[in-house]
N, C-alpha and C positions, 0 to 999 in steps of 0.2 A: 470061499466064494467072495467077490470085491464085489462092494455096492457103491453106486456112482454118489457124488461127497457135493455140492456147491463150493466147497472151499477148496475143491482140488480142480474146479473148473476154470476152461481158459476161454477166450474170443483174439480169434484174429481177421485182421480185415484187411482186402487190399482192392483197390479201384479198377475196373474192369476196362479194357478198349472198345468193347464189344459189348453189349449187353447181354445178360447170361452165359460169357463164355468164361470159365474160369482163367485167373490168368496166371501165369507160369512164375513170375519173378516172388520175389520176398513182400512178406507179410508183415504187418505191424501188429502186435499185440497190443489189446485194448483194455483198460480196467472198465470194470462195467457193475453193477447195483443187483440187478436180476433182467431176465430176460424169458421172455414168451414163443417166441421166436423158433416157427418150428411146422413143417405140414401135417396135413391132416388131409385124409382121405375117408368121407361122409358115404352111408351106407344108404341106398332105396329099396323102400319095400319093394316086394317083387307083384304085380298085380294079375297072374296069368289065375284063372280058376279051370275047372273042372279036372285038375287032378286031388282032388280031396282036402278037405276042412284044414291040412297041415299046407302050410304056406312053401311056396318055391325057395331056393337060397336066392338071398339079397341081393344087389345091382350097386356095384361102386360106383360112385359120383366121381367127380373133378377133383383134383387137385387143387387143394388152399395152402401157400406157404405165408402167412402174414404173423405180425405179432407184434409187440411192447418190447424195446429196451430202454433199463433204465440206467444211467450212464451217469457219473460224477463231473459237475463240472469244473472241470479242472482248466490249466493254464497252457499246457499244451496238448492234448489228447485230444480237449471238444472239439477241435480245429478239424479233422475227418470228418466229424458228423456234420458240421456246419457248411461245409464242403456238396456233401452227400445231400444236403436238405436243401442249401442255394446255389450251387453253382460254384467254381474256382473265384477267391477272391482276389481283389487288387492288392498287391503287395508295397506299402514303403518303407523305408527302415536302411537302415545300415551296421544291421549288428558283425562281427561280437562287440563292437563296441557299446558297454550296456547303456551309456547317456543317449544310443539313437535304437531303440529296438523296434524290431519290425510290426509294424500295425495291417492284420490282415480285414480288410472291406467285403464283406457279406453283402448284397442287397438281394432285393426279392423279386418274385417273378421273369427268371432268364430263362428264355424258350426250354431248354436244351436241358438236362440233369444227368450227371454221372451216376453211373451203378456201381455196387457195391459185389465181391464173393466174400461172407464173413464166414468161420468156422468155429462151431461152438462143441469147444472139448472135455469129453467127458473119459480121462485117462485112466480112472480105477477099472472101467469095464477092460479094453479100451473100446468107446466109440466117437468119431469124429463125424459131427453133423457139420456138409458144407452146403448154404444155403447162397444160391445161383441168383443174379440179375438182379438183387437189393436195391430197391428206390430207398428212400427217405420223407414218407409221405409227412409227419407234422413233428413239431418240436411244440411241448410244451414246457412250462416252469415256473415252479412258487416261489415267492418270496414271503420269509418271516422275520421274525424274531432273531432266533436262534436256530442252530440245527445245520446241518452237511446241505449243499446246493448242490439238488441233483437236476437231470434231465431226461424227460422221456419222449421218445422218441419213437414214432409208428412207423413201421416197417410194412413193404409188400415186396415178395420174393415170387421170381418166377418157379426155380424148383429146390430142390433138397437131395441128397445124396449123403449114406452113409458109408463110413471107413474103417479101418480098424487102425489106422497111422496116421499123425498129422501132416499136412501136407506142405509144411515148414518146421522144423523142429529146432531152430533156431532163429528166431523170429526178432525182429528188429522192435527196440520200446522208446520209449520218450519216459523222463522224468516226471511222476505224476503229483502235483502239487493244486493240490482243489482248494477250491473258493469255499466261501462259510459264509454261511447267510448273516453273522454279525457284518461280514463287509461289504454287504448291498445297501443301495440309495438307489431311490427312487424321483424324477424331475420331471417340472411340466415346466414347455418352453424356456429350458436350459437351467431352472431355479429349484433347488430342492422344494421339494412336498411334505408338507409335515402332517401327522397325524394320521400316516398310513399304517394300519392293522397289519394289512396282509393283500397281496397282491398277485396276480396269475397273469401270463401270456399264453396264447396260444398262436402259433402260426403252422395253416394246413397248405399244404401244394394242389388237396382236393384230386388226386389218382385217379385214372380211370382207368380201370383193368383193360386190356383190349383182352377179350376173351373168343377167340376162335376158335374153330375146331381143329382138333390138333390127336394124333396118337397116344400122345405122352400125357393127353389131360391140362397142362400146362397153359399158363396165360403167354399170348403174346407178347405183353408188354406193359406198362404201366406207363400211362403218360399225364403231364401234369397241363391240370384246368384254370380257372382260374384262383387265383389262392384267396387268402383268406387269415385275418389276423383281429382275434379277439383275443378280450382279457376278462377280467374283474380288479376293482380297487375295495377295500372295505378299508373306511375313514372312518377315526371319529369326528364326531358335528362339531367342529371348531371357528369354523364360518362359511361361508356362502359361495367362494370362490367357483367350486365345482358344483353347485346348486344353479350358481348362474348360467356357467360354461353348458349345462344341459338343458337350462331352460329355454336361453335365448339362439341352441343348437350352435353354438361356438365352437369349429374346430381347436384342437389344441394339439402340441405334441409332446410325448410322451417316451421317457426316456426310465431303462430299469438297469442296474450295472453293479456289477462287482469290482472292487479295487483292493489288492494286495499293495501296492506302488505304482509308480508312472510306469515302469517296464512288465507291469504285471498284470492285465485289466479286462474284461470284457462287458460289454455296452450295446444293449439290444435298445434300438430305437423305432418306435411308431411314431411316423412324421406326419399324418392325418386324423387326428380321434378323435368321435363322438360321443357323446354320455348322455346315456337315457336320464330324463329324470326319476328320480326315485320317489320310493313314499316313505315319509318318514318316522316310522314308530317308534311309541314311546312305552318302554315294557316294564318299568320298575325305575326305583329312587337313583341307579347309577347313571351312567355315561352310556352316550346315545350315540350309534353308528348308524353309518348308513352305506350301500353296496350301491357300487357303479359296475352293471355288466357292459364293456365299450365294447368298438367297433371301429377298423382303422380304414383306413382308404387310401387310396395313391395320392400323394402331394404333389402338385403341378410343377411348386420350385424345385424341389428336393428330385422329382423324374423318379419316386417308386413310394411304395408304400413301408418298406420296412431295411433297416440296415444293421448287421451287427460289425461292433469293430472288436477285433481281439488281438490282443497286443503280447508280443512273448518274444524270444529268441529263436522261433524258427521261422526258417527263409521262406519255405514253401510246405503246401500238401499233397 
């Protein structure tokens, strides 16, 4: 008897015309960390009485297909998801030649988001879960030290459907070559930051189920509100810079980025941010930190609140 293996499992994903309609052409396979991503169908008590002290069988609820993936970020792969969470980017570049590679332009808040059909393959059984009308509700990401740079990434799916085949079995891949948190830098208006511990983004789309009444249990749709881009910074106390910028409520912007090479890079930018002030405790003889939870906004010049740029050898997504 086969028992399903995480290491024998696949994810493919291909961009829909339609939302929730699966679409027919070739699939990309995707590397991926782990994944949650999956429906579930909630049980109600049943409340009828005067047939005796033993309760009626239970009442299915709705349909929930949502969940967590957590995805490596890599150099050309993240570029789907980034895709999936903002919108198609602006393209420049003139590769193959590698002294001009193509820089793809992310920004935030564009009416309109593509859906996603991914399938997530489980081949020891065989079962193949393919999950329908995939938004890309938030992208989050730490920065450290040391350690593999991953991303995760919330998901809301309209439905799910199982297989016992994949629905591409030769599926098209990119080169996967991930970032490493030794090659992140962190800047405030365009000047590195020194004395950053450790650092989080979050950017949400803020989803709103539309939830109808439907046969199938199924959501309508998922459509995006207005967004939303926090962080965390945790400093050590080196001086005042960021003590001032929260006291005297000084926008600033804020910039988090990996760099393998010029042809190799990606760069999430909050071009409005705020910083609470903090309180400063002093807990023992060492060195003294202090946490900035921010808060970003639309920037008037810049026309959005958030950009990412990703710079690689492919033309498009």
């Amino acid at each position: 008897m086969a028992r399903a293996y995480g290491a024998n499992a696949s994810l493919l994903a291909a961009f829909e015309l339609i939302y929730g309609a699966v679409p027919s052409g070739d699939c990309w396979k995707l590397p991926f960390v782990s994944t949650s991503l999956g429906s579930e169908q909630g049980l109600i008590a049943n409340d009828l009485i005067g047939l005796g002290r033993d309760p009626s069988a239970p009442i299915r609820d709705v349909i929930k297909v949502e969940g967590d993936i957590v995805v490596p970020l890599d150099v050309n792969n993240i570029g789907v998801w980034l895709k999936a969470l903002l919108g198609s980017a602006t393209v420049t570049g003139s590769e193959p030649d590698t002294d001009a590679p193509y820089t793809h332009t992310f920004v935030s808040a564009k009416p309109v988001l593509a859906s996603l059909t991914l399938e997530t393959g489980l081949a020891d059984i065989p079962a193949y879960f393919v999950a329908s009308g995939v938004m890309a509700n938030s992208l989050q990401v730490s920065f450290a030290r040391s350690g593999a740079a991953n991303a995760t990434i919330g998901l809301i799916a309209q439905g799910e459907i199982r297989h016992a085949q994949s629905r591409d079995a030769a599926p098209s891949t990119r080169e996967l070559l991930r970032f490493n948190q030794f090659q992140g830098a962190i800047k405030k208006d365009g000047q590195p930051l020194g004395n950053v511990v450790s650092a989080q983004l979050t950017y949400s789309n803020n989803l709103e189920r539309i939830e109808t009444i439907r046969s199938d249990g199924r959501i309508e749709g998922a459509d995006p509100t207005v967004a939303s881009l926090t962080g965390n910074l945790e400093v050590r106390f080196a001086d005042t810079q960021l003590i001032d910028a929260a006291t005297n409520n000084t926008p600033l912007e804020l910039s988090f980025g990996y760099v393998i090479d010029a042809a190799r890079r990606i760069t999430f930018t909050a071009h409005e941010v705020y910083l609470p002030k903090p309180k400063i405790s002093i807990s023992g003889p060492g060195g003294i930190q202090a946490a900035f939870d921010w808060q970003a906004a639309k920037n008037a010049a810049a026309g959005r609140m958030f950009t990412v740029e990703l710079t690689n050898d492919i033309d498009a997504y």
